[in-house]
C-alpha positions, 0 to 999 in steps of 0.5 A, a space after each residue: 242695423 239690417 238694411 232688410 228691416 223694412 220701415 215700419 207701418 203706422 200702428 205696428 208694435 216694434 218688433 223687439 227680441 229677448 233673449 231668455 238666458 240661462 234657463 235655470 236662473 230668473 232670465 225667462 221668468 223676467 223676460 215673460 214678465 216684462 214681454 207682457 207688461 209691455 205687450 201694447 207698446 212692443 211686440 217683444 218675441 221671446 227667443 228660446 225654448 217654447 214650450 219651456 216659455 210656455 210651462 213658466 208662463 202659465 205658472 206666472 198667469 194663466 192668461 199669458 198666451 205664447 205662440 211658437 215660430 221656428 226658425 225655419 217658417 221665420 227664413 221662410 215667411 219672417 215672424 207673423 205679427 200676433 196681436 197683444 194678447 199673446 206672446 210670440 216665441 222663436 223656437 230654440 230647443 233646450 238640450 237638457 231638462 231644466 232644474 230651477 238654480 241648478 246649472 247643466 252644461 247641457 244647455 251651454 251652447 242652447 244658450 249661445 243658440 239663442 244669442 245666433 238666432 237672436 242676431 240672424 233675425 236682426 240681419 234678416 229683418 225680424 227684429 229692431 233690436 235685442 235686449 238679453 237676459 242673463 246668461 252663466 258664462 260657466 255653463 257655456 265653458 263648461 260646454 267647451 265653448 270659450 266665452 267671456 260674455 255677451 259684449 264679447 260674444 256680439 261682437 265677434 259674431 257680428 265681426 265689429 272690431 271694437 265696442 264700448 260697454 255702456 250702463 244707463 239709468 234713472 237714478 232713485 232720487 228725485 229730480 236727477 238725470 238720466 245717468 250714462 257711464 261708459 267704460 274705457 277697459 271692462 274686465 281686466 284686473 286692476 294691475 293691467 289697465 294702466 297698460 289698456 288706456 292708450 290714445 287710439 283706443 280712446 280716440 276710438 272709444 270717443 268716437 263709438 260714444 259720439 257716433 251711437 249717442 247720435 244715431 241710436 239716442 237721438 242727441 244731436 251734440 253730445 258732451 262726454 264728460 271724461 274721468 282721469 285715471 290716477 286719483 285726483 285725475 293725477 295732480 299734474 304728474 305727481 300720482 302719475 301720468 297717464 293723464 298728462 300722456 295718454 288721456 288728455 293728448 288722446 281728448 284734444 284730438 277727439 275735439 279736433 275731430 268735432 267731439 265734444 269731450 271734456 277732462 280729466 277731472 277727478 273721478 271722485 268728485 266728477 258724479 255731481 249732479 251739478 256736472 252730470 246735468 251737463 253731460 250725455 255720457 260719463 266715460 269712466 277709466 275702468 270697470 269699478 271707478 264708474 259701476 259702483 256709482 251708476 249700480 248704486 244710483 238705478 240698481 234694479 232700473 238700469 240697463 246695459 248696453 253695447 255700443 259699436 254694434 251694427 245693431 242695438 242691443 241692451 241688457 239686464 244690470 244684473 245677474 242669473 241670481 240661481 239662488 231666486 230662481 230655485 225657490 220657485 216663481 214669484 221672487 225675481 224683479 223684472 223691472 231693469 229687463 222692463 227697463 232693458 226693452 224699453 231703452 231697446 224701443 227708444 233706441 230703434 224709434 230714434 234710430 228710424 
């Protein structure tokens, strides 16, 4: 987080960007929706196109009022603070019309602007945090730019070596706990991350989880509770070894450094309520041995975000959905961006 940010004043709202994604899918309809629901709580700004922000949201609720800041007069004066019966909007042009559920390559690098100013006010101080709406990573590449996806794209811009993709939530039934899962590789194929699990880059990987579950969440003594890679966490070498060679050497030394990270166990019986309810973190092995639990327990209430970063950035569970978006406002939920500024607002309050 900048070192500019000034502490806040009692009474003002925390100042939280989103960023409203591809233009042509539910990404600014969600994060107007969600910005206003929640107006009295944070005062989210919208990065984007204002007066894109603005048609949409008068066709949303007239009563919505936004009100546009360049990027010049924020270098200038930083980002006036309006009251809760508006919306602030950091001016960023489109480079194209928009057509809702039609994509244009045009607004490909209009969305990475939207991602640059979004990170140049975190510097700057404007904001406490970031939470994206979705973006197509097709459009961006088609606009000649290569990305791979926010995760990847924060922490280039941000020169951080490495950072953990981490999805959290609050599972439909009743009475469960709050759910966590981090993974240890993200999107490669399944024939290569064998290859990607070593002991640093574990090592380095725990020690992203415990540093961030301290300082952005507020838990003083982690317990990260580690999945093996091999079904049945390898039966003692017989379904492989990368337990016995790489994982647990590589959760030994992270216990003698003072991190409290327990495994292998056996992925398919480790997301148990009766083993969650002791755990702050699941560290899964690859991207579908931990999402395909974590999606089906919070989907629509769960929330992405990137540990590692010297800023706090938290996203949508979800994608630009352009199918929603062509058939007009009114069919896209907003709650996981709810749910992405709000984990935004606790992380910064626990962060101060």
């Amino acid at each position: 987080m900048s070192a500019n940010l000034q502490a806040r004043r009692p009474g003002v709202r925390p100042v939280i960007a989103i960023t409203t994604g591809e233009p042509a899918g539910i990404g600014p309809e969600i994060a107007i929706r969600a910005a206003w629901a929640m107006r009295h709580r944070v005062n989210a700004v919208l990065v984007g196109d204002a007066a894109f922000l603005a048609m949409t949201a008068a066709e949303i609720d007239p009563a919505i009022r936004i009100s546009a800041v360049t990027t010049m007069a924020a270098r200038n004066a930083g980002l006036p603070h309006f009251g809760a019966d508006r919306l602030c909007a950091l001016d960023i042009p489109l480079g194209a019309h928009v057509q809702p559920g039609v994509l244009d390559k045009e607004n490909g690098r209009y969305v990475l602007a939207t991602l640059d100013a979004a990170i140049e006010g975190i510097k700057a101080g404007w904001f406490e945090a970031v939470a994206t709406a979705p973006v197509q990573k097709s459009t961006i590449n088609d606009a000649g730019v290569p990305f791979s996806g926010h995760t990847e794209y924060f922490a280039e811009q941000t020169g951080t070596a490495r950072v953990v993709m981490m999805l959290a939530g609050q599972p439909h039934t009743e009475g469960s706990a709050h759910l966590r899962v981090a993974l240890a590789t993200t999107h490669l194929p399944l024939k290569d991350v064998g290859a990607a699990i070593t002991r640093d880059g574990l090592g380095q990987t725990l020690d992203i989880i415990d540093a961030d579950l301290r300082a952005k969440f507020g838990i003083a003594a982690p317990r990260i509770l580690v999945a093996g890679l091999n079904p049945h966490a390898g039966e003692n070498g017989y379904l492989g070894r990368e337990e016995i060679d790489t994982i647990i050497p590589a959760l030994e030394a992270a216990r003698a450094r003072g991190i409290d990270a327990r495994g292998p166990y056996p992925a398919d019986t480790l997301f148990q309520p009766k083993y969650l309810k002791d755990a702050d973190c699941v560290l899964a092995m690859y991207h579908d041995q931990g999402l395909p639990v974590l999606k089906y327990a919070t989907f629509g209430q769960g929330v992405n975000i990137t540990l590692g970063l010297p800023l706090i950035r938290t996203s949508v569970d979800h994608g630009t959905a352009l199918d929603l978006a062509a058939q007009g406002l009114g069919r896209a939920d907003c709650s996981s961006m709810q749910a992405a500024l709000a984990a935004a607002l606790q992380m910064a309050q626990a962060s101060q």
